[in-house]
Backbone bond lengths (Angstrom), bond angles and torsions (degrees), N, CA, C in turn:
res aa  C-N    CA-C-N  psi(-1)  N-CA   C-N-CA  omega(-1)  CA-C   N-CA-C  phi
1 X - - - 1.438 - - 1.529 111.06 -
2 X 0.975 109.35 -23.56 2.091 128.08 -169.36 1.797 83.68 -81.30
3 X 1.491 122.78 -39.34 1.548 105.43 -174.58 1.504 129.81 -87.33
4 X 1.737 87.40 -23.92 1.899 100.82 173.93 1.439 95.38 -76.71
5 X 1.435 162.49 12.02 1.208 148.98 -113.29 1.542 134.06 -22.66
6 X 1.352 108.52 47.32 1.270 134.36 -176.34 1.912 99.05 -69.61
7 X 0.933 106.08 -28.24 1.823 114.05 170.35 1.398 110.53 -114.59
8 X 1.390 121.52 92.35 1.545 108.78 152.38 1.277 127.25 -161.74
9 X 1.104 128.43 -129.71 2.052 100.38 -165.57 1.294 91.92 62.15
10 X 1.495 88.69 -155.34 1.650 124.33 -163.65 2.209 94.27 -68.97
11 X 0.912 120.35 -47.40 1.643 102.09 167.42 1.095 131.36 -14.05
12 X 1.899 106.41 -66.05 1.216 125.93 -176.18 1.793 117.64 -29.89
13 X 1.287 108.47 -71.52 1.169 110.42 172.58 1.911 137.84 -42.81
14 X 1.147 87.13 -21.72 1.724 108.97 -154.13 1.571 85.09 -101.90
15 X 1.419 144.84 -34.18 1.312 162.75 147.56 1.296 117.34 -28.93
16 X 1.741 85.77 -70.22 1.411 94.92 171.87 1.707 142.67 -50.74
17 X 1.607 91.57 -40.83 1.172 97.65 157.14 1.386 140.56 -65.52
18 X 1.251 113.29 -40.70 1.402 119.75 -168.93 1.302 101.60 -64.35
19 X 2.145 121.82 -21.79 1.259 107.39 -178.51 1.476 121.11 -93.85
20 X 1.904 110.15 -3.38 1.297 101.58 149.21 1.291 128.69 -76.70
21 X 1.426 126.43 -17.54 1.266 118.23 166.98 1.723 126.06 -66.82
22 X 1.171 96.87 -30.77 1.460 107.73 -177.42 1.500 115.25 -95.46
23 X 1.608 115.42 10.15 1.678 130.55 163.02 1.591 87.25 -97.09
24 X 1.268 140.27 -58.57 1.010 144.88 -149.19 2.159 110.26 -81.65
25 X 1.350 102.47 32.05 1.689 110.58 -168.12 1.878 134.83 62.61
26 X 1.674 92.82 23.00 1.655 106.07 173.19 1.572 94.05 -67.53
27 X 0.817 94.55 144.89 1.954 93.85 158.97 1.753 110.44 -101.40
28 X 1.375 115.24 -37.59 1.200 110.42 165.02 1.407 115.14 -146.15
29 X 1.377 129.63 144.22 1.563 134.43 154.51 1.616 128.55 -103.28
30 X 0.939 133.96 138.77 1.505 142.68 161.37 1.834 134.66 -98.53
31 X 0.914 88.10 129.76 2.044 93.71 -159.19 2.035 80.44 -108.30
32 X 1.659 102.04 127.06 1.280 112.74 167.23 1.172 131.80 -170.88
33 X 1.273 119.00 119.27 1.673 139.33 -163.72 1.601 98.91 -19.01
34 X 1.722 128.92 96.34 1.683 104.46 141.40 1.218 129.75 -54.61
35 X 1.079 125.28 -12.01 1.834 111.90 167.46 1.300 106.08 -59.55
36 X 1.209 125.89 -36.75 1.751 117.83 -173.46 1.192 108.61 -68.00
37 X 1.810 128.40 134.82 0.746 117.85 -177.95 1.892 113.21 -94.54
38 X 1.451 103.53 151.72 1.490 116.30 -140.79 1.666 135.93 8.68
39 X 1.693 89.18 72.95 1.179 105.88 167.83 1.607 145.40 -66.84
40 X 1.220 105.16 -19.73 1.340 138.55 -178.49 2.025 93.77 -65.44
41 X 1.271 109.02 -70.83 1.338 125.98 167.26 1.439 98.84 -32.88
42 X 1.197 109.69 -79.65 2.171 106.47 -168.05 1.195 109.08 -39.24
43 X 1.563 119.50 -50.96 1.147 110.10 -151.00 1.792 101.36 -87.88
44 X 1.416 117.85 -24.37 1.666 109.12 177.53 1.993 99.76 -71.14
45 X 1.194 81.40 -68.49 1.765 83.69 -166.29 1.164 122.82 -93.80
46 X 1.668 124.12 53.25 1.652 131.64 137.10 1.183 106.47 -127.53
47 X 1.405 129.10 175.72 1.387 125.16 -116.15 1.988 74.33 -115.62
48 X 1.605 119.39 -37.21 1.174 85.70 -175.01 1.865 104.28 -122.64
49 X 0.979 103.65 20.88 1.603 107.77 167.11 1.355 113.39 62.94
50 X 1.284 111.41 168.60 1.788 123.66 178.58 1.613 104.02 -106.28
51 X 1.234 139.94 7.33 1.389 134.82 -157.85 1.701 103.36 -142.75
52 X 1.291 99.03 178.93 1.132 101.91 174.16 1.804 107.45 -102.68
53 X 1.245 133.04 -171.89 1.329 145.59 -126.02 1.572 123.16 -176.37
54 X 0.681 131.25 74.65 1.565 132.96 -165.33 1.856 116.54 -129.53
55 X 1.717 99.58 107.78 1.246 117.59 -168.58 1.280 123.13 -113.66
56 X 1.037 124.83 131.85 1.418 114.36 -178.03 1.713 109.80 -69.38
57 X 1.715 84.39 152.10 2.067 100.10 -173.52 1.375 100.53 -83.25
58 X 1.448 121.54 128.08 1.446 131.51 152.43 1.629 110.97 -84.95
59 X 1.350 115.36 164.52 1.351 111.53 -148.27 1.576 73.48 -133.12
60 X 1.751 106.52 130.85 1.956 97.64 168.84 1.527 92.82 -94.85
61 X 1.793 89.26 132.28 1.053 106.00 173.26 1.337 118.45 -125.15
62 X 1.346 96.76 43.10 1.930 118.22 -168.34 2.132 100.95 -104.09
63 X 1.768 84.22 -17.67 1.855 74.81 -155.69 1.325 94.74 -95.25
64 X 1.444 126.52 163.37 1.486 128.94 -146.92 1.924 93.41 -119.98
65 X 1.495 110.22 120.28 1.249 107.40 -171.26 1.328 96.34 -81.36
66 X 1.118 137.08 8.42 1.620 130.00 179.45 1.794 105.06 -80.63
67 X 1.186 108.65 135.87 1.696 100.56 171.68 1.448 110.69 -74.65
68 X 1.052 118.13 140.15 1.596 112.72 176.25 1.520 116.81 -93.30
């Protein structure tokens, strides 16, 4: 999305980070408006938050590429 420039302006940065944190063993980060007031709150504890959300992909590596 950073190459189609579907993220940039002021994003970019805030993006950027969350994907060094999440190279660096975050499992997840959240990007969310401080102007809202208690936003931090919405976005952890309701079910679908005010922010955005960005987690790193686990890969299942339980399922067996062999056909059975």
């Amino acid at each position: 999305m950073i190459k189609e420039k579907v993220i940039k302006d002021g994003m970019f940065p805030k993006v950027k980070c969350c994907l060094d944190a999440l190279k660096a063993g975050v499992h997840k980060t959240h990007i969310v408006d401080g102007r809202v007031q208690h936003a931090l709150l919405l976005e952890i504890f309701t079910e679908d938050g005010i922010g955005t959300q960005i987690v790193e992909k686990k890969l299942d590596l339980t399922a067996s590429s062999t056909p059975s």
